[in-house]
C-alpha positions as a Markdown table, in Angstrom:
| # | Residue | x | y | z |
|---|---|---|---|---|
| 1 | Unk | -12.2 | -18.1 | 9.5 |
| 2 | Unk | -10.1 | -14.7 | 9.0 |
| 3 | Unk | -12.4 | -12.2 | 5.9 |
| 4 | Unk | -10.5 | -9.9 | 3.4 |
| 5 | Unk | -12.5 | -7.1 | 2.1 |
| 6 | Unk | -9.9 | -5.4 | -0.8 |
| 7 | Unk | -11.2 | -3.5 | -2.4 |
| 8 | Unk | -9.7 | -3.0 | -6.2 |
| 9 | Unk | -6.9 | -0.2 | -6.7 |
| 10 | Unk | -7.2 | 2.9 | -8.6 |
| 11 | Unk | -9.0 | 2.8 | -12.2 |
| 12 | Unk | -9.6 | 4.6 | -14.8 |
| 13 | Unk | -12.4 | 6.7 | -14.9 |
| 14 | Unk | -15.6 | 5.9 | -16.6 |
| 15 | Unk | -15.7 | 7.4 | -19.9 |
| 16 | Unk | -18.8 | 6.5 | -21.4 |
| 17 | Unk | -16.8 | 4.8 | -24.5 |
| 18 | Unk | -16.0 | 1.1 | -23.0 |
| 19 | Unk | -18.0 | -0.5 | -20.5 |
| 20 | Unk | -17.3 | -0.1 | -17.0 |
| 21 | Unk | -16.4 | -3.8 | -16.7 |
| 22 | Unk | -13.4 | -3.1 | -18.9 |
| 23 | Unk | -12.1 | -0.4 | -16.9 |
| 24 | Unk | -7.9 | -1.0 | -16.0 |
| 25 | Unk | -5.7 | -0.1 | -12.9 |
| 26 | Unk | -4.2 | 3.0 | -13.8 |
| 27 | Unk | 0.0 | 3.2 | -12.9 |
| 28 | Unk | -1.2 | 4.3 | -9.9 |
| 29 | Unk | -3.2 | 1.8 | -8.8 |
| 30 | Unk | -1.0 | -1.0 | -9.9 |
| 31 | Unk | 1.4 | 0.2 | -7.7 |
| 32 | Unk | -1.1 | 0.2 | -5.2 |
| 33 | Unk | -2.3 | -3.2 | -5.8 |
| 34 | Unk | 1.9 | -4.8 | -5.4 |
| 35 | Unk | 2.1 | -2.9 | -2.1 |
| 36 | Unk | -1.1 | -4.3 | -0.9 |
| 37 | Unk | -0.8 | -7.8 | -1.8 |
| 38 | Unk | 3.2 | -7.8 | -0.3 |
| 39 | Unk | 1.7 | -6.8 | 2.8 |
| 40 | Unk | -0.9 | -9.5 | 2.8 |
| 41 | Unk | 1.6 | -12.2 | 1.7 |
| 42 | Unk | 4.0 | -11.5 | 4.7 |
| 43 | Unk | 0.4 | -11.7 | 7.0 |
| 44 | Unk | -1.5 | -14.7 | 5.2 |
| 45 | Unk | -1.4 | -18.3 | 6.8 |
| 46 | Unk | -3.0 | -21.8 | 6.4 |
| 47 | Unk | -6.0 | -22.3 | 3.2 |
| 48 | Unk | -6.2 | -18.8 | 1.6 |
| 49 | Unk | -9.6 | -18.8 | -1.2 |
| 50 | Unk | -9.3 | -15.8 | -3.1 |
| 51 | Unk | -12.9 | -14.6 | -4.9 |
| 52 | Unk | -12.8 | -12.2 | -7.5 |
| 53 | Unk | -15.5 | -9.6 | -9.1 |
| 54 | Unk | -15.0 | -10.6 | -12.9 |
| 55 | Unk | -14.1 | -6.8 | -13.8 |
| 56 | Unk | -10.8 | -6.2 | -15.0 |
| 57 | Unk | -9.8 | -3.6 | -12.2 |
| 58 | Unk | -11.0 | -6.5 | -10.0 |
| 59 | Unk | -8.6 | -8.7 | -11.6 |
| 60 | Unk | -5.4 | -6.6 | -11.8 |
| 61 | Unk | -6.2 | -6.2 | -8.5 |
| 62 | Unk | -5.8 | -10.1 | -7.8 |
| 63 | Unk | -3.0 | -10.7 | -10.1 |
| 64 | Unk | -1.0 | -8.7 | -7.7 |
| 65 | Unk | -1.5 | -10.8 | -5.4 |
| 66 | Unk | 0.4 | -13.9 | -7.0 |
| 67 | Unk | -2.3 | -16.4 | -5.8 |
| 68 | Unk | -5.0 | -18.6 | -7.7 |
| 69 | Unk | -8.2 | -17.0 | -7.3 |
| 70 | Unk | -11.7 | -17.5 | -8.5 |
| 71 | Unk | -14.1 | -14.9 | -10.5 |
| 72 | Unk | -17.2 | -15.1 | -8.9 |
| 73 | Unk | -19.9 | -13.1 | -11.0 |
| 74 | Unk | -22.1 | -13.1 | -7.6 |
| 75 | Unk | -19.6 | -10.3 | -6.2 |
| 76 | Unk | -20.0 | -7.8 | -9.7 |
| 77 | Unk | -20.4 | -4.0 | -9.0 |
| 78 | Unk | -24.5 | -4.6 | -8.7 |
| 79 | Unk | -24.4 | -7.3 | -6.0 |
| 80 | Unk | -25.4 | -6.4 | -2.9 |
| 81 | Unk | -24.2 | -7.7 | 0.6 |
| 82 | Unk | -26.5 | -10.8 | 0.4 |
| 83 | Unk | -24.7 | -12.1 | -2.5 |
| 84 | Unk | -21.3 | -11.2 | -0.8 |
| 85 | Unk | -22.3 | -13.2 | 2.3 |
| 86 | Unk | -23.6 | -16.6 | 0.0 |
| 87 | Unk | -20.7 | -16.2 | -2.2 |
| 88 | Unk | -18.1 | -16.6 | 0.6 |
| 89 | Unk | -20.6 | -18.3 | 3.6 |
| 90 | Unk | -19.7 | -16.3 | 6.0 |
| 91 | Unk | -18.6 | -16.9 | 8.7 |
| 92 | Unk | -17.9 | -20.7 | 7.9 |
| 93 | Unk | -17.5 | -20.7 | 4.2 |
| 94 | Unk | -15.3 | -21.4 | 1.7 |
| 95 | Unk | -11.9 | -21.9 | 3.6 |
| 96 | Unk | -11.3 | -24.6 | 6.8 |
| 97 | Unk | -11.1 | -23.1 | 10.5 |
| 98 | Unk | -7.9 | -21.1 | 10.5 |
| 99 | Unk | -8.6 | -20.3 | 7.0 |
| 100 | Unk | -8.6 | -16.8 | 5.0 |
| 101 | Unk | -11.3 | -15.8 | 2.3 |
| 102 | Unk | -10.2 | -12.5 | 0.2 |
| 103 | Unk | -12.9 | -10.9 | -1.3 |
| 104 | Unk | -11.9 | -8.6 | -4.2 |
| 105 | Unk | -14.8 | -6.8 | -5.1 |
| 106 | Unk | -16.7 | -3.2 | -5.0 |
| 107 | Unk | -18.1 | -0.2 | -3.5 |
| 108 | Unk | -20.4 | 0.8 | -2.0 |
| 109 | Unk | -20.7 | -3.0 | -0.9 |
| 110 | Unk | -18.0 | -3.5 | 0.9 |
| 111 | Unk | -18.4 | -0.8 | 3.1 |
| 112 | Unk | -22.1 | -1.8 | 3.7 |
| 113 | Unk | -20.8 | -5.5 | 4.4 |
| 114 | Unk | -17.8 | -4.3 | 6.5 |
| 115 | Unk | -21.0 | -1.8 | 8.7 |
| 116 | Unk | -22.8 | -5.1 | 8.6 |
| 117 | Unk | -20.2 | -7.1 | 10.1 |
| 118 | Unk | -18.8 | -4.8 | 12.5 |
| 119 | Unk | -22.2 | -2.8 | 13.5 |
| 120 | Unk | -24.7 | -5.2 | 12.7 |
| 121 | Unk | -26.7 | -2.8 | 9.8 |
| 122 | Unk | -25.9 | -2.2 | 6.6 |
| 123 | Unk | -24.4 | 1.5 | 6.2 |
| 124 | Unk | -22.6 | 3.4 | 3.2 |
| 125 | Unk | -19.1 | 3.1 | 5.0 |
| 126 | Unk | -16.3 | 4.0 | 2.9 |
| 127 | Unk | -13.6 | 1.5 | 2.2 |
| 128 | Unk | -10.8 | 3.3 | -0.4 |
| 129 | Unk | -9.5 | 2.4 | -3.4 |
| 130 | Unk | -7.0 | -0.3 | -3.1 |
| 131 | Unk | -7.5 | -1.1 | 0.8 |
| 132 | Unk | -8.5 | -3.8 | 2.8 |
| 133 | Unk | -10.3 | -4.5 | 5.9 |
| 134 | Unk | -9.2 | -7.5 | 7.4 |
| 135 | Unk | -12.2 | -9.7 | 9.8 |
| 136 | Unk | -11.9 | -12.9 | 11.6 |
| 137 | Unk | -15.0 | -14.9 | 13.4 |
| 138 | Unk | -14.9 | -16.2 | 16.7 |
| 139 | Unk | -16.8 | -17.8 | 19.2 |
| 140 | Unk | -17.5 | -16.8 | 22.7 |
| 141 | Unk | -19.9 | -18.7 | 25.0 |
| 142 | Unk | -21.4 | -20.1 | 21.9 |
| 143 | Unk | -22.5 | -16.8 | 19.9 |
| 144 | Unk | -20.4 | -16.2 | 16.9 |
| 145 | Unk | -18.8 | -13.1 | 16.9 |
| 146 | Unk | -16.8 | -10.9 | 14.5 |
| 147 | Unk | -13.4 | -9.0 | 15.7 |
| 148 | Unk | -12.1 | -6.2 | 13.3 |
| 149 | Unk | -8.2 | -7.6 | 13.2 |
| 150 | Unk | -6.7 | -5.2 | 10.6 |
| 151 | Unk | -7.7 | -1.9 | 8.4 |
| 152 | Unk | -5.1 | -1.0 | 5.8 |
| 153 | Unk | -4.4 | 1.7 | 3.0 |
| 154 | Unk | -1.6 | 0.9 | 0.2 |
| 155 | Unk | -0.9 | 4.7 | 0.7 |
| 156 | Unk | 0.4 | 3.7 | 4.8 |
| 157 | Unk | 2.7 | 0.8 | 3.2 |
């Protein structure tokens, strides 16, 4: 099974007048968001689950994207890695073998997943606006391991 971590584009900044779960892509991120999900499209093969933070940036985000997806309140800005990891069962989850989850969510909890994944501790790495880290699981002599396949910044595209 191949992990997405995107994180959503560019929003608009918290104002203090409309909750934070309302917040929209700004231009900016939009733009970042339709370069980001035409370089996923040309990459993504077989079952492809798609799991969504229910915030609106979140969503944009998805919509880009052009596939069905799921909101998954589990994954909200307050969740923390555990409810990441249940939400998708990592590493044998939501999609079949050869499958893709995306998981379109938040920081700081990506980056602590992505640390998690790749280091084996939680740590406050930063994944940016719009971006997407890109895992797959395999096995070796039994142990399940996880290979970094892919780091990407809409800004490169």
């Amino acid at each position: 099974m191949d992990l997405i971590l995107w994180r959503h584009a560019e929003a608009e900044a918290g104002d203090g007048k409309r909750p934070d779960h309302k917040r929209r892509l700004t231009p900016r991120g939009e733009k970042q968001a339709r370069g980001m999900a035409g370089w996923l499209r040309e990459r993504l093969s077989g079952k492809v689950a798609v799991l969504v933070s229910p915030t609106e940036r979140t969503r944009q985000t998805a919509h880009a994207l052009g596939l069905p997806f799921e909101i998954e309140p589990k994954i909200g800005p307050s969740a923390d890695v555990a409810d990441l990891l249940a939400a998708i069962g990592w590493p044998e989850g939501k999609v079949s073998r050869g499958g893709t989850a995306i998981l379109i969510g938040h920081q700081p909890t990506l980056g602590r997943l992505a640390a998690l994944l790749l280091a084996g501790d939680e740590a406050d790495w930063a994944v940016k606006k719009g971006a997407v880290w890109w895992f797959t699981a395999r096995v070796r002599d039994g142990e399940i391991g996880t290979v970094l396949k892919a780091v990407a910044h809409p800004d490169l595209l």
